[in-house]
C-alpha positions as CSV (number, residue, x, y, z in Angstrom):
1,X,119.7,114.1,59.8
2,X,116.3,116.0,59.6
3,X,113.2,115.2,58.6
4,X,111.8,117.4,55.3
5,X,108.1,117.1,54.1
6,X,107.5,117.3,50.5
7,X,105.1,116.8,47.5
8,X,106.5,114.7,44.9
9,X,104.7,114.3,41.3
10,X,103.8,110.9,40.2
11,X,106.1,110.3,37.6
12,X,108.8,110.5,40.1
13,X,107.6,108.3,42.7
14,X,107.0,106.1,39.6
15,X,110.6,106.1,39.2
16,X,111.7,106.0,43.0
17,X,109.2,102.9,43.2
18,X,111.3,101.3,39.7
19,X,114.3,102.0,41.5
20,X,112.8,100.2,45.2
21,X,112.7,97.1,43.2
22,X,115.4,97.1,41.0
23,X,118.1,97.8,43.6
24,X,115.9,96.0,46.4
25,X,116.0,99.4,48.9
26,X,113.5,101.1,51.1
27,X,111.8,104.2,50.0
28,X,113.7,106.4,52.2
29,X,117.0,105.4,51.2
30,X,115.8,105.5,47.2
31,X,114.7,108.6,47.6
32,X,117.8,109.7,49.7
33,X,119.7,108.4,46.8
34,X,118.0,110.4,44.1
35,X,118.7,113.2,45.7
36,X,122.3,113.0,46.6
37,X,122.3,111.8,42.4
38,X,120.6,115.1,41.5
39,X,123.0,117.4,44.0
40,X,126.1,115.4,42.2
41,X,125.0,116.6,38.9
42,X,123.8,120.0,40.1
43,X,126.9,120.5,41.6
44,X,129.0,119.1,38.3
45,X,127.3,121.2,36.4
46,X,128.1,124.5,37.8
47,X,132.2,123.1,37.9
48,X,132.5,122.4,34.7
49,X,130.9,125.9,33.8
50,X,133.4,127.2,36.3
51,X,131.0,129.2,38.5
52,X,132.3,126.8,41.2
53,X,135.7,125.6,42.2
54,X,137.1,122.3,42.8
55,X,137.1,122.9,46.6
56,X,133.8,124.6,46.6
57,X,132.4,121.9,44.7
58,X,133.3,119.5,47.2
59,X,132.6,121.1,50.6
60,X,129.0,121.4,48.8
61,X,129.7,117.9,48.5
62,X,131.0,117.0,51.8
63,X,133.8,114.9,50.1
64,X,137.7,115.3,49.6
65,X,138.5,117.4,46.5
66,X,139.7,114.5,45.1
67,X,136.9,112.6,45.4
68,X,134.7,115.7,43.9
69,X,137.1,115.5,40.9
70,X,137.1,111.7,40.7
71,X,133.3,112.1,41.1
72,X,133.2,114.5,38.3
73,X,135.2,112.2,36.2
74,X,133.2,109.4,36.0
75,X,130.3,111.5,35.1
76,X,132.7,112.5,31.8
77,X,133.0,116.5,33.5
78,X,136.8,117.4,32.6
79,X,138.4,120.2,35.3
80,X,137.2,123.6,34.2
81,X,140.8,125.2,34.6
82,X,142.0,125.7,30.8
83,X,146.3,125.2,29.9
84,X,146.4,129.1,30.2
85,X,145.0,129.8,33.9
86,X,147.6,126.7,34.6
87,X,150.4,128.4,32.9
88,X,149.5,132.0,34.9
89,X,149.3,129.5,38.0
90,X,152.9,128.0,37.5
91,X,154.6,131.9,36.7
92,X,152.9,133.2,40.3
93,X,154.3,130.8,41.9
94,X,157.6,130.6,40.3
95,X,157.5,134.8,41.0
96,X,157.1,134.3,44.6
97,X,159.7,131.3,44.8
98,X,161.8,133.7,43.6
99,X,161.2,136.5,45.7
100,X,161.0,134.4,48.8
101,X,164.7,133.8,47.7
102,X,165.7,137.0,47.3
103,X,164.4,138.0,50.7
C-alpha cells in the first residue's frame, strides 16, 4: 500500500469525522473506505453506460466479475448488455459450433 498526500475540504472531513464515530473506525480506514465507496460508484457508472465491460469493470475493481456484477446489483445498476447484443451473442456462437462441426 502507498502513502498519498492530499488536501481535503472541510465538508468532507466533516463527513469522514461523522462516519469515525458512527461506525467506530480510525481515520485512515474511513477515509480508505470513502474512497473504495466513490471508485465502486465511479466504476458502476461507466458499466451501466457501457463504456466499460463486466470484466473491465472488475479488474478496475480487483474483484471476480461476479462480484463486480453482484456489486453492481445491490447498488440497483442492471448489466448494460440489452436482449439484442445477447441474441447476436447466442447466433456467433451457434455459427461457430456449427462450423467447428463441419470441420
Amino acid at each position: 500500500m502507498k502513502a498519498k498526500a492530499l488536501r481535503l475540504p472541510d465538508s468532507l472531513l466533516d463527513a469522514v469525522r461523522f462516519a469515525e464515530k458512527k461506525e467506530r473506525l480510525d481515520e485512515p480506514t474511513t477515509l480508505r473506505k470513502f474512497l473504495r465507496l466513490g471508485a465502486e460508484r465511479y466504476v458502476g457508472a461507466l458499466y451501466a453506460r457501457g463504456e466499460i465491460s463486466l470484466r473491465e469493470a472488475a479488474d478496475v475493481l480487483s474483484v471476480p466479475a461476479r462480484e463486480a456484477l453482484e456489486l453492481f446489483w445491490d447498488m440497483e445498476i442492471s448489466g448494460n448488455v440489452g436482449a439484442y447484443e445477447t441474441l447476436k451473442a447466442i447466433s456467433l456462437i451457434e455459427a461457430k459450433r456449427k462450423e467447428k462441426k463441419h470441420k
